[in-house]
Each structure stands twice: as C-alpha cells, then as structure tokens.
C-alpha positions in Angstrom: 8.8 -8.4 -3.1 5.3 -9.6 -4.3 6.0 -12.9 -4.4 6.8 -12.8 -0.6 2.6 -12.1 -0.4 0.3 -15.2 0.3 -3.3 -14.7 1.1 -3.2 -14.3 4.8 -0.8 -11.3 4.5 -2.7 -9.8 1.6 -5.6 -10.0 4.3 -4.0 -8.0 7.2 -2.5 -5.5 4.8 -5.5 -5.0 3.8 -6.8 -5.0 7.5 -4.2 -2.5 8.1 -5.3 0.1 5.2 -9.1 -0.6 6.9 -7.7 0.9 10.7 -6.1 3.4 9.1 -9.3 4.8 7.2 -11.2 4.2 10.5 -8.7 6.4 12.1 -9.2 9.6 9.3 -13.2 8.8 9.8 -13.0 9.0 13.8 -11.7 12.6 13.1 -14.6 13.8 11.0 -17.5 16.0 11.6 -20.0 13.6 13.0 -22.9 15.2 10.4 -20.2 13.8 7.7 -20.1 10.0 9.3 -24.4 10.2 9.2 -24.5 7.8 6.3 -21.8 5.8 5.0 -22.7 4.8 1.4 -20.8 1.2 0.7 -20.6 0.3 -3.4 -19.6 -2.7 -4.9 -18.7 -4.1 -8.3 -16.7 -6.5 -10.4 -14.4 -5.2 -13.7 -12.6 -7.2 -15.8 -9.1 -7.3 -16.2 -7.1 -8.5 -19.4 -3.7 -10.1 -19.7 -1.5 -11.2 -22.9 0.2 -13.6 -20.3 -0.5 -17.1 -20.7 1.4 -18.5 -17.2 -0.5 -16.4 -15.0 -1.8 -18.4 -11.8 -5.7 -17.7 -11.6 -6.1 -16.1 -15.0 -9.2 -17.9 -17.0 -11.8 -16.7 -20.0 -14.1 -14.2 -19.2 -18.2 -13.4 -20.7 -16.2 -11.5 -23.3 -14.8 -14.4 -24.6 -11.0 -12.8 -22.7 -8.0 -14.0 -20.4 -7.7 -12.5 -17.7 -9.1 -11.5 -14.0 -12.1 -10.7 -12.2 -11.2 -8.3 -9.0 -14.1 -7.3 -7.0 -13.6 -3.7 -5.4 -15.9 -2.7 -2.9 -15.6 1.2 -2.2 -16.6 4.0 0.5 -18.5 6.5 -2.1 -18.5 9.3 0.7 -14.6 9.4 -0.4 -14.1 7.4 -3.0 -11.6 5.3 -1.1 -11.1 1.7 -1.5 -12.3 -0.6 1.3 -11.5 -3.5 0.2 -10.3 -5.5 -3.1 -10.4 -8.9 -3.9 -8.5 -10.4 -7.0 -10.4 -13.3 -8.6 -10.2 -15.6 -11.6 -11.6 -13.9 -14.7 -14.7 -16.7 -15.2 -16.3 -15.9 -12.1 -19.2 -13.8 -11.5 -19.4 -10.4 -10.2 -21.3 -11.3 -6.6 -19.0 -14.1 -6.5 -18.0 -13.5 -2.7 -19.2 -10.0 -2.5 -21.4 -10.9 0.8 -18.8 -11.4 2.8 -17.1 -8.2 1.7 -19.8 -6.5 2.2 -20.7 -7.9 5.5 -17.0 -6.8 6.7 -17.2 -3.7 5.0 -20.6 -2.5 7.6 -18.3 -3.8 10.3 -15.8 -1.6 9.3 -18.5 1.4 9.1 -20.4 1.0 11.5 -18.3 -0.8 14.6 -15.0 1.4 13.6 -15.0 4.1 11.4 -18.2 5.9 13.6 -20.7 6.1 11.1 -24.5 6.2 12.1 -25.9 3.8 9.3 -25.1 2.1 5.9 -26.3 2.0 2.3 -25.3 -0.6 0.3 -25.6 -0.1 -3.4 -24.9 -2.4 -6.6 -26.5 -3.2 -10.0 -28.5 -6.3 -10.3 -26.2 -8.8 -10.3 -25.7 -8.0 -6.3 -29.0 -8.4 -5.3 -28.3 -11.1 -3.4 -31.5 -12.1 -1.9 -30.9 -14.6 0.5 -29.5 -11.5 2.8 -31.7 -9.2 2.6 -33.6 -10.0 6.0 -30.4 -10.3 7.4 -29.2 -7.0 6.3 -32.6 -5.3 6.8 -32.2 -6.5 10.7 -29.4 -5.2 11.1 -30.6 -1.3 10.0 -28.6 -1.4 6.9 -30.1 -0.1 4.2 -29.9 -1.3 0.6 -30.3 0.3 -2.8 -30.0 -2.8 -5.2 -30.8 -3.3 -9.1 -33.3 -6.1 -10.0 -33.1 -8.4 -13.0 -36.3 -7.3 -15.5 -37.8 -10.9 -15.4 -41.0 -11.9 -16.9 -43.4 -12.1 -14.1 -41.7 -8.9 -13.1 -42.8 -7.3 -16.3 -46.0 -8.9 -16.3 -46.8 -7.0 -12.7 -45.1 -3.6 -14.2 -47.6 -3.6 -17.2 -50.5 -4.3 -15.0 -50.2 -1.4 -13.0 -52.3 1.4 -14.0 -51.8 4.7 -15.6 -52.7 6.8 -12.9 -49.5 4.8 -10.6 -47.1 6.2 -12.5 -45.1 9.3 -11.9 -42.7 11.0 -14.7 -39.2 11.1 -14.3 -37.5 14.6 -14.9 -33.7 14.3 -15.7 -31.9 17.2 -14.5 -30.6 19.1 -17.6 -27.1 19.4 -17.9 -25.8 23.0 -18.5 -24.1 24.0 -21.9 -21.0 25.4 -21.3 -20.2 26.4 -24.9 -21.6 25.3 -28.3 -20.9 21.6 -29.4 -19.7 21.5 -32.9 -21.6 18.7 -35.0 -22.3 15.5 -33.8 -20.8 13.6 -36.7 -21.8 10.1 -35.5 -25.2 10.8 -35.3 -25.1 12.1 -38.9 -23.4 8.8 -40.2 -25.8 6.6 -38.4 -28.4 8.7 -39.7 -27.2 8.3 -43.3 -26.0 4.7 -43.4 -29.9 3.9 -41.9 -28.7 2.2 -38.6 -31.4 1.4 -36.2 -31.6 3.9 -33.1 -33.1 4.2 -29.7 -34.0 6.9 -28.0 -35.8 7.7 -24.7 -38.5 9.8 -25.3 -40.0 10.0 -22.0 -39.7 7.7 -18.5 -42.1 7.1 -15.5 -41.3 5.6 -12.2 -44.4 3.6 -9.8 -43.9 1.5 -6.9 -44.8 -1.9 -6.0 -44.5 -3.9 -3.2 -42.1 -7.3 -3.1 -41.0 -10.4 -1.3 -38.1 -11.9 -3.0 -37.5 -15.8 -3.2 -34.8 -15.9 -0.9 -36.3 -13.3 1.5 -39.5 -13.5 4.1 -39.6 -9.4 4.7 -41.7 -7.5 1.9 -39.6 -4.9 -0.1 -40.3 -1.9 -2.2 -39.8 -2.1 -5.9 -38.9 0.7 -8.1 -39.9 0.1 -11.8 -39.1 2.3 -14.2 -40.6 2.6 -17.3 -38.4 4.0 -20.2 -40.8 5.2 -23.7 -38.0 4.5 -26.3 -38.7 5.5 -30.4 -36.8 3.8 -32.7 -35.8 5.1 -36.0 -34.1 3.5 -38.9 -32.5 6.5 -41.0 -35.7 8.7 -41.8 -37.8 6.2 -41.3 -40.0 5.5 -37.5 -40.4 2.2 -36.3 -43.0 0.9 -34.0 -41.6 2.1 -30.8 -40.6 0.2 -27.9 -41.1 0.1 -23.6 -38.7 -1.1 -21.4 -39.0 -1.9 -17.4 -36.0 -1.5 -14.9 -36.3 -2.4 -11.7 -35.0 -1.2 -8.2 -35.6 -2.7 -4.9 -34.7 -1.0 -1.2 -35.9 -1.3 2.1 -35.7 2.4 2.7 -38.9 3.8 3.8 -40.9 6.0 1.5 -40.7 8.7 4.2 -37.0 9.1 3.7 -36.6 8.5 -0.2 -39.2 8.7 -3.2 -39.1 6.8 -6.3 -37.7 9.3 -8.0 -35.3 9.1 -5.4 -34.3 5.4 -5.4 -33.9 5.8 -9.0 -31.2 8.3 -8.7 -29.8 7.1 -5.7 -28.8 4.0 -8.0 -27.8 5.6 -10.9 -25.2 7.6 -8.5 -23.3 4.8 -7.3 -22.2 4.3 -11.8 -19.7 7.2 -10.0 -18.0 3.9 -8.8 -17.1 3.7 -12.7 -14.5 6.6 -12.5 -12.6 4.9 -9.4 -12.3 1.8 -11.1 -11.0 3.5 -14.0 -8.4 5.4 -11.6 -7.3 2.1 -10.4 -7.2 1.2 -13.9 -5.3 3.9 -15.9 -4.3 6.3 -13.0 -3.0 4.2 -10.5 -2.3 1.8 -12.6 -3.0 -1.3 -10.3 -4.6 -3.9 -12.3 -1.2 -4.4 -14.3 -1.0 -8.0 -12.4 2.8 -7.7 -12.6 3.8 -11.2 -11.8 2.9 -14.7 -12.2 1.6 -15.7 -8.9 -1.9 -15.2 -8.2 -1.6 -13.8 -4.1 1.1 -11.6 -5.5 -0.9 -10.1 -8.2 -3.6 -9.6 -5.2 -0.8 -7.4 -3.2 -0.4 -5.1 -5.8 -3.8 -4.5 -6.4 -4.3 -3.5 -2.7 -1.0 -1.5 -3.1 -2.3 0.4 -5.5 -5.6 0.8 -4.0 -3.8 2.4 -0.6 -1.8 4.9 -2.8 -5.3 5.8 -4.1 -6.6 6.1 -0.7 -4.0 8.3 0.7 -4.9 11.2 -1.7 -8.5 10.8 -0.4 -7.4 11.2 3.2 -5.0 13.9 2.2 -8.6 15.1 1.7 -10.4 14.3 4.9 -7.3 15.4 6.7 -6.4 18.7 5.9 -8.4 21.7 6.6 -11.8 22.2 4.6 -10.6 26.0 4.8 -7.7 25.6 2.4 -9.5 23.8 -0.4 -8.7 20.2 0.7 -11.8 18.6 0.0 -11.1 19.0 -3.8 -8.7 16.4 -3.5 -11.2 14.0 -3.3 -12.4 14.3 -6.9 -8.7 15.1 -8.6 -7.4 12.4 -10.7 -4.3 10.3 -9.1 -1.8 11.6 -12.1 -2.3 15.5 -11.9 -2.5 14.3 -8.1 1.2 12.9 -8.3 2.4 16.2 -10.6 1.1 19.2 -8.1 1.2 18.0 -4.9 2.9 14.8 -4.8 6.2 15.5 -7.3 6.9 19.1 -6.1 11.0 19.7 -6.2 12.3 19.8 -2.7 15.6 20.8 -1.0 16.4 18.9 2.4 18.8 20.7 4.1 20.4 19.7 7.6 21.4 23.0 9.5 21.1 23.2 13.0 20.2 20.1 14.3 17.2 20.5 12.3 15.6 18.9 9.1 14.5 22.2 6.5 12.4 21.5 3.6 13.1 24.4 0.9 10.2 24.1 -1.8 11.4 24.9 -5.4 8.4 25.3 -6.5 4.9 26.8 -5.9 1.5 26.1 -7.2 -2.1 26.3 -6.3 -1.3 23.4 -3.4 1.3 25.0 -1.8 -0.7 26.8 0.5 -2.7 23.8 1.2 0.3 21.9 2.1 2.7 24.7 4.6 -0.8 25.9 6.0 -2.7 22.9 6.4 0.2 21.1 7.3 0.9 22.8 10.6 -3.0 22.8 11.8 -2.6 19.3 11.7 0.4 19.4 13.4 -1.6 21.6 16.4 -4.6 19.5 16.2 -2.6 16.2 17.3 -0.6 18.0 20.0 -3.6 19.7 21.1 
C-alpha cells in the first residue's frame, strides 16, 4: 500500500490532514485561535537497512533520515512533515514549510496572528523582513558568534537583569543522586549555573534591512573538578524577535524559547508512541506516507481534544501519551449488535473516559444538527 505513494500524493494527503485541522480550529473559541504558536525542528532517524532509497550519514557519524516536522504547539498536532535524507541540515527546506504552515493559520484555520519559534539553526535571516511584513511574529535562537560576544561583553553591568527560574515543586523526597556522587569521586569536571542575567540589544542581521531585538543571556557557570574549583566560566545565548517590548520582556523571550523544547516530547511520540519513524519500506516517497500516517493518528487524539466538550475533561487528551491513549479510550471492548433496524454499541468496559465518550459524544452530535 506504501509503495503506491509518490510525492505528489504524499502532498495532498497531507493537504487533506491540513483541511481537516482547519475545520476542528474554525469551531474553537475565538480567544483560543488569538495566537497560533507554529514550531519547527529536524530529528534524526536511524536505520540498520542498507537499500533504503534517501538514507545517507548523518553529523553523528549514522545511516539514516532527516524528517523535518513542523507542529501547532497550541495542540501539539502535526502540521506538516517532511522526510529527508539523513546528511541534510535541519532548516533544509523549513521556509517553505513554514510559509505554508501561516497560510494554513492564518488564511484557514482562523487564527488572529503567528509565532514562529525554532533554535538557531532556523534563524533564517534572509526572511525575516518578509515575515515581519507580514505581522508574523518570530521567536528564533541565534548562533553565539564572536562579534556577537564581543557586543554582549561590552554591555554594561547596570543593562543586565537577573533571570529567576521558577522552582519546581518537590513532590516527595529524591533518594541519592548516585551519579553526582561518582562524578564527584572519580574527579570529572562539572558545570554548573550559578546565576544568569538577561539585557537587550538592538540588531540588523546580514540578510535582513529591519533592526531586531536581541536577547542575550548571560549564564555564570562554576566549574569543579572533584573537591577541587576551577576558574569559572561565562557563557552568552542569544535570542532574536521582532516582538515589541510592550508585549514580551526579556525575561519573556527567553522563556518563550525555551517553551517550544516541548516540541521534544511530540517528536518523541512520533518516535516511540506512534511509532512513525520506523521507515518500513525501501522507497523513499513511501517511507514519507507513513510518516504522515502516523502523524494523522497522532493528530486525531488531539482533535479528540479540541472536539469534545471542555466540561467532560477533554482537553486532557491533549497532553496524554498515544499508548495509554490507544488502551483507555481507543481499545475499549465493544459489542455491535443489529436489533431493530438499528446499529447498538454495548461497552464492556468502563473507565475514567467513558463518560467523556457517551456524554460528549452526543453534544457533538447536537452541536452539528443544531
């Protein structure tokens, strides 16, 4: 059945997955479509095969692929995924997916504006005016290059601002942290941040004629070798965006862009969950249509979210795994029974979702005959 994919066909099923998440998004709350926050990333896929079509040598020194997934973080639904040889970079066509991906937001789906977020290697300068024309706004990471670090360090003191970490709350007592203890003991050299400060500067990339602000971020590290302190060390990571000040701090773009490493935990669904990087097959366009095959079975459990009623609990959906997904509300044991002229479904089973499902169920069926 793969095989029968080529690239055009991968294209409109994936066009097809795009109408029908436009379609769940035309039905939302319009203060939920205010801001649709677009992510993108490469991962990199390994195979033992060795007659794959497209397959190549990675960074890592691996065979394998390259897909780039760009994804709706509102949802964590896929928007589009492209399968690419594993040698190619992780912008490697990511404008144009991007650029289709705001169509989708703003043109069909109904959403007021768009954020585009990436780490550095999708700061992709020569679109930024475009971009910034347009209204979209962009929360990108910036390579730390010299002269960047040269401008960072000549700031003054008084420009920067500390950076407070929210602390995260300690469920029960951790037992000991025996790496930490062996590192310590075998004298291993280790960082650790010992305080950050954020500043502002402004920019004009390169590539780009409109001035930008950049985030820098200045991390105080001390190093230690077993008992012993070294001289310690200061690092700069940068940020730029074209949101106004007004709207978003430093702080702010700082932890706007360490949100979008949520994009992380979807891969790895698609990874291990799903289970749609598994490249099944030899051809290359057929490898594709599974990993958008997979990507829509992810993406109906998020509009099994966006559909049913907030009332009934169904916006937890969005953040359950695919696997315990499938086991308590996919795989519930069902008896279909044809009695008078009708279809009946008899559950054999109840859990926490069943509710969600008979309730929620028939508002939606009201809500479309309404």
């Amino acid at each position: 059945f793969l095989r029968r994919f080529e690239a055009t066909s991968v294209r409109d099923l994936m066009a097809a997955m795009q109408r029908s998440s436009a379609k769940v998004w035309r039905g939302q709350p319009k203060k939920d479509r205010r801001l649709a926050l677009i992510d993108a990333d490469g991962t990199q896929v390994e195979t033992s095969g060795e007659c794959k079509q497209g397959m190549d040598i990675s960074y890592k020194g691996r065979w394998g692929f390259g897909p780039l997934v760009v994804s709706l973080a509102n949802s964590q639904e896929v928007i589009s995924v492209v399968n690419r040889p594993g040698n190619r970079p992780s912008h490697d066509g990511a404008a144009a997916e991007l650029d289709q991906a705001i169509d989708w937001a703003l043109e069909r789906a109904g959403f007021e504006n768009v954020r585009l977020r990436g780490d550095t290697d999708f700061s992709l300068t020569t679109n930024f005016d475009r971009w910034h024309e347009k209204g979209v706004e962009f929360v990108f990471g910036m390579d730390a290059s010299p002269g960047l670090i040269r401008r960072a360090r000549a700031l003054p003191e008084s420009a920067w601002r500390s950076l407070q970490r929210p602390e995260r709350p300690v469920k029960r007592r951790r037992p000991e942290n025996v790496k930490r203890r062996v590192i310590k003991e075998r004298e291993f050299k280790t960082l650790k941040v010992v305080s950050e400060q954020v500043s502002e500067i402004a920019y004009s990339p390169g590539r780009a004629e409109e001035t930008y602000r950049l985030i820098v971020l200045r991390k105080h590290i001390e190093v230690s070798k077993g008992q012993l302190l070294l001289e310690p060390e200061l690092r700069h990571f940068f940020y730029i965006t074209n949101v106004p000040a007004s709207e978003m701090s430093p702080v702010g773009v700082v932890r706007e862009s360490n949100a979008r490493c949520h994009q992380e935990n979807l891969i790895e669904q698609l990874k291990n969950g799903v289970q749609a990087t598994r490249m099944p097959v030899a051809e290359f366009d057929a490898n594709w249509a599974y990993l958008v095959i997979g990507s829509l079975a992810w993406n109906l459990k998020a509009w099994t979210g966006l559909v049913l009623p907030k009332k009934w609990g169904a916006r937890r959906l969005l953040k359950m795994e695919f696997r315990r997904f499938l086991a308590e509300v996919i795989l519930i044991p069902t008896q279909i029974l044809n009695s008078g002229r009708r279809l009946i479904y008899r559950l054999l089973a109840v859990n926490r979702w069943t509710q969600l499902l008979l309730y929620g169920t028939q508002d939606l069926r009201r809500r479309r005959t309404a």
